[in-house]
N, C-alpha and C positions, 0 to 999 in steps of 0.2 A: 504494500500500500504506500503510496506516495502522500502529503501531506504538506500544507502550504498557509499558513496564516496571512491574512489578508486585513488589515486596516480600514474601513469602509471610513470613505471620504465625503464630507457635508454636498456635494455635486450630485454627488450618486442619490438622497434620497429625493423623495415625493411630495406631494401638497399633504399628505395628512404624517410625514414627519417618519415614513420605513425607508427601509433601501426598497428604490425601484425595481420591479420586476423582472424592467428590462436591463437592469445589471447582470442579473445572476448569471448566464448564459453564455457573458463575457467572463465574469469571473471562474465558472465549469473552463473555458477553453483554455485559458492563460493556468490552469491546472493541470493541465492535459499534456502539457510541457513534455515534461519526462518519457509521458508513451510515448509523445512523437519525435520523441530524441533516440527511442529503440531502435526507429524505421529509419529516421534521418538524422544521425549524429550531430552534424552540420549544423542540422535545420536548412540549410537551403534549397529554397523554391524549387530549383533545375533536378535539384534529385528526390523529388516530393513525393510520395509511393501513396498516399492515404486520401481518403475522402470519406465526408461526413454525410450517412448516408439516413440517420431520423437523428433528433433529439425528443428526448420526453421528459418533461419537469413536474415535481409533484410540488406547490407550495405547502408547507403542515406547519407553518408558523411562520410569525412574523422576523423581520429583520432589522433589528435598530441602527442606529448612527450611536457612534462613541463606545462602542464593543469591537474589540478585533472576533476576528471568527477565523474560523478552520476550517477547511475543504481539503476532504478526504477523495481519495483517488483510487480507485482500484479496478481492476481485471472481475468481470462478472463471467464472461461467456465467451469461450474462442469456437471458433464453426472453422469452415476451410479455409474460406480467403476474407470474414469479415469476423470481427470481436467486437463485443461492450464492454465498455467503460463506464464504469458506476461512478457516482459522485456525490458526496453527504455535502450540506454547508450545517456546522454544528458552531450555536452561537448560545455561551452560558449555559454550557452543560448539555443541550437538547437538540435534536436535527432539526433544523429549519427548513430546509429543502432538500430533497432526494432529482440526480437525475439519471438520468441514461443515454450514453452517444453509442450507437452502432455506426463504429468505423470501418470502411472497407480497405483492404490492402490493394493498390488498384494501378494498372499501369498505363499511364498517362498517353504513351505514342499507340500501342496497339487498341486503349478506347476500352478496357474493359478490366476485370477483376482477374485475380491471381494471387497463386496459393501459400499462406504465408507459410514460408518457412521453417523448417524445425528448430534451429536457433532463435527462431524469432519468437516463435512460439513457448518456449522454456524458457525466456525471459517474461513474456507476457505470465503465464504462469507463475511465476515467481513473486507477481505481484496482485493475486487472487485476494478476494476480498476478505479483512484479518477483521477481526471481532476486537481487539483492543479500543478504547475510546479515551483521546483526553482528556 
């Protein structure tokens, strides 16, 4: 599990005083880091293997200003050529929102999906969703 404290900034919230909605999703990606550092060490564009193929957000509580939170990152599901990626944001103790990205391993010139790898795969693995909680 990957793991990344996050500072919510007075921009980020809304007219009735939570973090915007439309943060979380940004906050899920820039989380995501790490997986897509598996596929692209780099990170660079030109050798970019991934693509996001649903996202699904549950909100189950609110999100304040003036608490840091934590977004939890993990390996839910690997299939052939596409996995999820789970993702908690846990703010004072409690999950605030749950999501889900189905990424596909995907090759850019030939237009279509392919098979991740076995090392690629044993790393993904390794990062399987752990039951610890801060």
């Amino acid at each position: 599990m990957f793991k990344q404290l996050i500072t919510p900034r007075f921009s980020e919230t809304d007219a009735l005083g939570h973090i915007n909605n439309t943060v979380v999703p940004v906050w899920f990606e820039q989380s995501r880091k790490p997986v897509f550092e598996l596929f692209t060490p780099d990170l660079d564009p030109k050798k970019w293997c991934l693509i996001v193929a649903r996202v699904e957000l549950d909100f189950v509580g609110e999100l304040h200003y003036g608490t840091d939170v934590m977004i939890h990152t993990f390996i839910d599901r690997i299939g052939n050529s596409s996995f999820q990626v789970g993702q908690e944001i846990w703010q004072q103790g409690k999950v605030r929102v749950k999501g889900i990205a189905t990424l596909v391993h995907y090759d850019y010139e030939e237009r279509k999906s392919k098979l991740i790898p076995d090392s690629l795969r044993q790393q993904l693995l390794e990062h399987k969703r752990d039951t610890g909680i801060d």
